[in-house]
C-alpha positions as CSV (number, residue, x, y, z in Angstrom):
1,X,0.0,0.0,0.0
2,X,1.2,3.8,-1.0
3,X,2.5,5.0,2.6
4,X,3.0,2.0,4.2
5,X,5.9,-0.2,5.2
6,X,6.3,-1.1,1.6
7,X,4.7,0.6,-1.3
8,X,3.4,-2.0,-3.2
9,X,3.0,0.1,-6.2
10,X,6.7,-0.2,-6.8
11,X,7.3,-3.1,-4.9
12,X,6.6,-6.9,-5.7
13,X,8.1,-8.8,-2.7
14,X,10.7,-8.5,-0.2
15,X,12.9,-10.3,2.6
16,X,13.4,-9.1,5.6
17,X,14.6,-11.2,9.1
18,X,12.4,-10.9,12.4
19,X,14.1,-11.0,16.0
20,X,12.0,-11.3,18.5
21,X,11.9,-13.0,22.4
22,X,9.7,-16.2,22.3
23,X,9.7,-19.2,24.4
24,X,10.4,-21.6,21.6
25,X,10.3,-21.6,17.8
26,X,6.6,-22.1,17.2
27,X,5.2,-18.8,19.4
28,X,8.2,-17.5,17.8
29,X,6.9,-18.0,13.9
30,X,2.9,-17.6,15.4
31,X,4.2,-13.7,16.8
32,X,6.3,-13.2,13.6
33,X,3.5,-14.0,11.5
34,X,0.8,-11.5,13.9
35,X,3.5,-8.8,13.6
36,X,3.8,-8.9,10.0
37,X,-0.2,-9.4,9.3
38,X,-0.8,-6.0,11.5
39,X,1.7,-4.4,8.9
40,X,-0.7,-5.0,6.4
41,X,2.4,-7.4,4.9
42,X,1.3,-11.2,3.7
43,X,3.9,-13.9,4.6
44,X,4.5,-16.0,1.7
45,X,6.9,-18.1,3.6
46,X,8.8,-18.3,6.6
47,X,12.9,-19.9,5.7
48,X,13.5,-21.0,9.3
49,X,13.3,-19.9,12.9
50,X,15.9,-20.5,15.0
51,X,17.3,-19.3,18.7
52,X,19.9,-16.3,17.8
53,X,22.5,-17.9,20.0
54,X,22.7,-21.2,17.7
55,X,23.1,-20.1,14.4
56,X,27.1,-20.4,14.0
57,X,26.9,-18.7,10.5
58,X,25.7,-15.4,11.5
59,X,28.2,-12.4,12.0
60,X,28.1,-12.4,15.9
61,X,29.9,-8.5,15.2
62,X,26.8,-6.9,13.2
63,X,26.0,-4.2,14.6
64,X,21.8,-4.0,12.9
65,X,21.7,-7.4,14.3
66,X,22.9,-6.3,17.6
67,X,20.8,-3.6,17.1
68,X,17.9,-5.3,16.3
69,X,18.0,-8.2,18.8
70,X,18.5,-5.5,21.9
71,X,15.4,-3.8,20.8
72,X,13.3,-7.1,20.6
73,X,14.0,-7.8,24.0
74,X,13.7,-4.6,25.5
75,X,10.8,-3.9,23.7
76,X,9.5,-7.5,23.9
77,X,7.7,-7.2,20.4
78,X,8.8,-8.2,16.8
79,X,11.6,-5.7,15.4
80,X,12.0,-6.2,11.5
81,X,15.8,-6.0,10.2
82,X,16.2,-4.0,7.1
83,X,13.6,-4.7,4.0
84,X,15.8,-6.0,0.7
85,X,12.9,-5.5,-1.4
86,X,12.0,-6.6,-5.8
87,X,10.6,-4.4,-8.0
88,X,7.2,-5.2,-9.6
């Protein structure tokens, strides 16, 4: 929609990573999903969901995702890391 999140005038799809505080990996996806639905933002499909700590492939020195995870749990809500977005 013009003026929201993503303007889907322009845009066809994007990708984005959630980070959020969640007592396992299915309230997790269900909050993920409840966040992005209030957006006004369909979820095609959700890649994986995973405890921050355990993924050995992430840069543990990023500084969005450091960002990102301190405001999920101070905030205790979804926070959305940056939008890499397709044209329509």
């Amino acid at each position: 929609m013009p003026g929201g999140i993503l303007d889907t005038s322009i845009t066809a799809g994007a990708m984005i990573r959630c980070y959020g505080v969640a007592k396992d990996s299915a309230v997790a996806e269900q909050e993920m999903r409840t966040a992005l639905e209030l957006d006004a933002l369909a979820v095609v499909a959700i890649e994986w969901c995973v405890e921050n700590d355990a993924t050995e492939w992430e840069n543990p020195d990023d500084p969005d995702a450091a960002a990102c995870i301190l405001s999920a749990k101070e905030s205790r809500g979804v926070v959305y890391s940056e939008f890499h977005s397709w044209s329509t």
